[in-house]
C-alpha positions as CSV (number, residue, x, y, z in Angstrom):
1,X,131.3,113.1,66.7
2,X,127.9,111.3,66.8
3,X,127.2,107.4,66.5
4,X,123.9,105.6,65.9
5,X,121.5,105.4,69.2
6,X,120.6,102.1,70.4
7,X,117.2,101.6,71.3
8,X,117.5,101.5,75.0
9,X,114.7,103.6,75.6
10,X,113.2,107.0,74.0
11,X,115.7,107.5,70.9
12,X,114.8,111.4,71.3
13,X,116.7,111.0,74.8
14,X,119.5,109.0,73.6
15,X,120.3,111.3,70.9
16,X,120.1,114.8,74.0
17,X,122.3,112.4,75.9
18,X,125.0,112.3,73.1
19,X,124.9,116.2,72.5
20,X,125.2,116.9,76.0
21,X,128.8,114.5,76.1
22,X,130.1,116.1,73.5
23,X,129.3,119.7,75.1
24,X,130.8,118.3,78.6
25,X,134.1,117.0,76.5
26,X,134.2,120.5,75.0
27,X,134.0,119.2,71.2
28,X,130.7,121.1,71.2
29,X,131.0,125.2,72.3
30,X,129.0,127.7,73.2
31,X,127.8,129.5,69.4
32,X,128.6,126.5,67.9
33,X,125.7,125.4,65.1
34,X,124.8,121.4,65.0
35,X,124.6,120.0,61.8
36,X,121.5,119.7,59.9
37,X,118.6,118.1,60.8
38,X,119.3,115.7,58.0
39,X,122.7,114.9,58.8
40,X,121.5,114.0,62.3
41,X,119.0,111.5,61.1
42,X,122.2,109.9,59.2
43,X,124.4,110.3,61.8
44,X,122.1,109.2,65.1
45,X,120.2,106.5,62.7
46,X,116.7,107.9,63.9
47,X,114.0,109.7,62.0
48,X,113.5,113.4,61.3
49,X,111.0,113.4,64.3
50,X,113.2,111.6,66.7
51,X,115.6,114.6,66.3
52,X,113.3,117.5,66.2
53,X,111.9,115.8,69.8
54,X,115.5,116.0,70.7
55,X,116.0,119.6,69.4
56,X,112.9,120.4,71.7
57,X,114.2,119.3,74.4
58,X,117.5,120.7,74.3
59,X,115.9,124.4,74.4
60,X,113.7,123.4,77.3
61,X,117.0,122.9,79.0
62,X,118.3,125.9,77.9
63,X,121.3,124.3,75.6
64,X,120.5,125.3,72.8
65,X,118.7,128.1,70.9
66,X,116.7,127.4,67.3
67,X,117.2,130.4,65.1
68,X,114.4,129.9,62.1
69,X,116.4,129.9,58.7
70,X,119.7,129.4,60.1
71,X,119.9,126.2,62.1
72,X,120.5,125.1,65.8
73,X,123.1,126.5,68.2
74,X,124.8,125.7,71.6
75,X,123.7,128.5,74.2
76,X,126.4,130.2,76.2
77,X,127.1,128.3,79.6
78,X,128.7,130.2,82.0
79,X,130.4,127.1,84.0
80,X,131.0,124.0,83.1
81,X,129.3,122.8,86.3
82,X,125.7,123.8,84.6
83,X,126.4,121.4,82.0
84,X,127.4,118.7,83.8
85,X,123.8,119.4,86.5
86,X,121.8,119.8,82.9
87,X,123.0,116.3,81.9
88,X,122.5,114.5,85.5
89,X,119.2,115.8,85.4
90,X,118.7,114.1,82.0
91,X,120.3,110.8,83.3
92,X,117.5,110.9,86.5
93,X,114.4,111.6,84.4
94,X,114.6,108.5,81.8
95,X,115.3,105.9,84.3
96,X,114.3,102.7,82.7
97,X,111.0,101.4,80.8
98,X,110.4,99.0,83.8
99,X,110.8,101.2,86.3
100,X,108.4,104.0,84.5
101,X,105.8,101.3,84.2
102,X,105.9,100.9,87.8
103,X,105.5,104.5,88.6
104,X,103.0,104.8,86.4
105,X,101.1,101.3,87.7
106,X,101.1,103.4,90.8
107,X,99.6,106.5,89.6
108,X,97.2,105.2,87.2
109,X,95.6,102.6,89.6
110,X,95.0,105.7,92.1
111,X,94.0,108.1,89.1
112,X,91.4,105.6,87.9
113,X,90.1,105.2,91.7
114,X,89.4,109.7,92.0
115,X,88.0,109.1,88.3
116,X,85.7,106.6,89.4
117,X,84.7,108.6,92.3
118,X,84.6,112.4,91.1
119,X,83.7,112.1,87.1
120,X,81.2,114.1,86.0
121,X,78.5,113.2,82.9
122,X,80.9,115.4,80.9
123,X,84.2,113.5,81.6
124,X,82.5,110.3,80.5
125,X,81.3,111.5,77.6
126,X,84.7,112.4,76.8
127,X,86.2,109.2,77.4
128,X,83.8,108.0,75.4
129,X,84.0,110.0,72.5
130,X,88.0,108.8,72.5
131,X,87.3,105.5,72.4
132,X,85.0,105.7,69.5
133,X,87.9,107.7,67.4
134,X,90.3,104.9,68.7
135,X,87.6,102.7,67.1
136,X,86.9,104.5,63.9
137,X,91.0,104.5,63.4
138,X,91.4,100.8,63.7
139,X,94.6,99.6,63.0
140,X,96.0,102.3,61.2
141,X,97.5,105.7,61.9
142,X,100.1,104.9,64.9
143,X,101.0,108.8,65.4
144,X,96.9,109.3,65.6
145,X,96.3,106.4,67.5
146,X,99.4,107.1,70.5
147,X,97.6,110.6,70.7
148,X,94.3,109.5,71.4
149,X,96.0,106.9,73.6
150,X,97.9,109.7,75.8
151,X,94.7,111.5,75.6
152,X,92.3,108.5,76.9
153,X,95.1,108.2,80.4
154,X,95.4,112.3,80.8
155,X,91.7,112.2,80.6
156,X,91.2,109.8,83.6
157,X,94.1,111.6,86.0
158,X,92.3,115.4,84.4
159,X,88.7,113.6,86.2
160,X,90.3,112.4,89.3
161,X,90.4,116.2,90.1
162,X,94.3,116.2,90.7
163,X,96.9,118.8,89.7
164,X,100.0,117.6,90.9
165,X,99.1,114.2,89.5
166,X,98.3,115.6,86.0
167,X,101.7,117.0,85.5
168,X,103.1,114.0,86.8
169,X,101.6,111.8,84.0
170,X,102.1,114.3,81.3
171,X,106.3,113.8,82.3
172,X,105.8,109.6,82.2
173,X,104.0,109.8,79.2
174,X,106.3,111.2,77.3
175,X,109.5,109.9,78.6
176,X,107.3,106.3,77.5
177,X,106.4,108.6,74.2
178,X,108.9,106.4,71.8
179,X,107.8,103.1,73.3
180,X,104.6,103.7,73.3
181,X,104.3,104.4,69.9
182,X,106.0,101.0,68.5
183,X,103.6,99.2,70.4
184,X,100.9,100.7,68.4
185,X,102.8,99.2,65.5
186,X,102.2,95.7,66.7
187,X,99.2,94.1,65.0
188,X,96.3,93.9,66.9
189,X,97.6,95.9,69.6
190,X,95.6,99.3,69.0
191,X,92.9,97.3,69.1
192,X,92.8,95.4,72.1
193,X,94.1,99.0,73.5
194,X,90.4,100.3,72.7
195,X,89.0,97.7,74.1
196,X,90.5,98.1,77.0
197,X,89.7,101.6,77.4
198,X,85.9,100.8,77.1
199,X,85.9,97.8,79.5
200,X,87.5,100.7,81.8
201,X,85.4,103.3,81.4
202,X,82.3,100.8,82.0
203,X,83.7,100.0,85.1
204,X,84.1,104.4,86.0
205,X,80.3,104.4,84.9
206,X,79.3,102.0,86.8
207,X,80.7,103.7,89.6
208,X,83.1,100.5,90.9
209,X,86.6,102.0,92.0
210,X,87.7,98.8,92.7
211,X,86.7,97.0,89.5
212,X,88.0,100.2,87.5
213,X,91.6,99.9,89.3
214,X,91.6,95.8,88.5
215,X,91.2,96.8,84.8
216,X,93.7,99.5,84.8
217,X,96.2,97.5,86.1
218,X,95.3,94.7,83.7
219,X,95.5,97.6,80.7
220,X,99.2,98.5,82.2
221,X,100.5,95.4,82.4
222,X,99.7,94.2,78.7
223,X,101.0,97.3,77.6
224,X,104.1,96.9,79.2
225,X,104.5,92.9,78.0
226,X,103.9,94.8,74.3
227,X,106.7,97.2,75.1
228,X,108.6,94.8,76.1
229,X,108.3,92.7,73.1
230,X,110.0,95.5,70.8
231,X,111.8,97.8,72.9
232,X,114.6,94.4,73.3
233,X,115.5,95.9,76.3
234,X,118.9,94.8,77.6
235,X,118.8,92.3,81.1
236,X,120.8,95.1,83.1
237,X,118.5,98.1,82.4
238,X,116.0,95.4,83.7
């Protein structure tokens, strides 16, 4: 029913994408209980997390319904319509790792711009206390380290003072979740992440939009050549 995912992307997304097929092609019904979680790290070829991220997601979209001791199990759909809106919706939101980055190069550069202008002696603080945990972690701990990553950028967008933009990020974050990650993995990278963060948030204390912006944009677009060096990702979704 399931195959190994291909790493085109977030693995968490690839694996929702198969479930939803197989619920469009009717292989899947409604009371229906997917197999282990297990047996979905065998079947998929992804780790226990990458399939509870993909269980998550699934209830957010209403397909399916955890019951705690028993297993996981397809939701009653009224039309088969709903399924085939719940999956296009899926399709729209993962787009591709370039074209994320390019999104986000637009938000963040903006973001970093409010920061500069509207942070307070608290948000810096802040900032900085995250850099000196990124610091203190060194090389180790990629799950710890892609937090306190996420962290450092929701930071910046929470001083820039705007709402809308907030949620935003929160969305491209963790569609970029997976990729992020494996970046951390790279030696060195974490790192040089840190130090960009600190040559950033000198640049938000000094009170220089423009110079702050610069180096976010720099930040991005090593972070992106990293993700691009282990994602592998194919010419067309380029």
């Amino acid at each position: 029913m399931f195959e190994p995912v291909k790493f085109y992307g977030n693995l968490s997304e690839g694996v929702v994408n198969q479930i939803m097929q197989v619920i469009k092609k009717g292989e899947l019904k409604p009371g229906d209980k997917l197999p282990p979680e297990r047996e979905m790290c065998t079947m998929f070829s992804v780790s226990r997390t990458v399939i509870r991220d993909a269980l998550k997601m699934l209830v957010g979209l209403g397909v399916v319904t955890i019951r705690h001791g028993m297993g996981a199990y397809i939701n009653e759909v009224d039309e088969a319509e709903d399924v085939s809106r719940l999956a296009s919706l899926l399709q729209i939101s993962r787009g591709t790792v370039e074209e994320l980055f390019q999104v986000r190069e637009v938000l963040e550069s903006q973001a970093v711009v409010w920061c500069t202008q509207n942070a307070n002696e608290q948000d810096l603080q802040q900032l900085e206390n995250i850099i000196r945990k990124g610091k203190e972690l060194g090389d180790t701990g990629e799950s710890k380290l892609a937090l306190l990553d996420a962290e450092f950028h929701l930071k910046i967008v929470e001083a820039a003072g705007n709402k809308v933009l907030m949620r935003l990020m929160i969305n491209l974050l963790d569609l970029l979740g997976e990729n992020r990650t494996r970046t951390l993995m790279v030696p060195g990278r974490p790192r040089l992440s840190v130090m960009d963060h600190a040559s950033i948030v000198e640049a938000i204390k000094q009170r220089d939009p423009e110079l702050a912006r610069q180096r976010m944009l720099s930040h991005l677009a090593d972070v992106r050549e990293a993700i691009r060096s282990v994602a592998q990702v194919p010419e067309e979704w380029e």
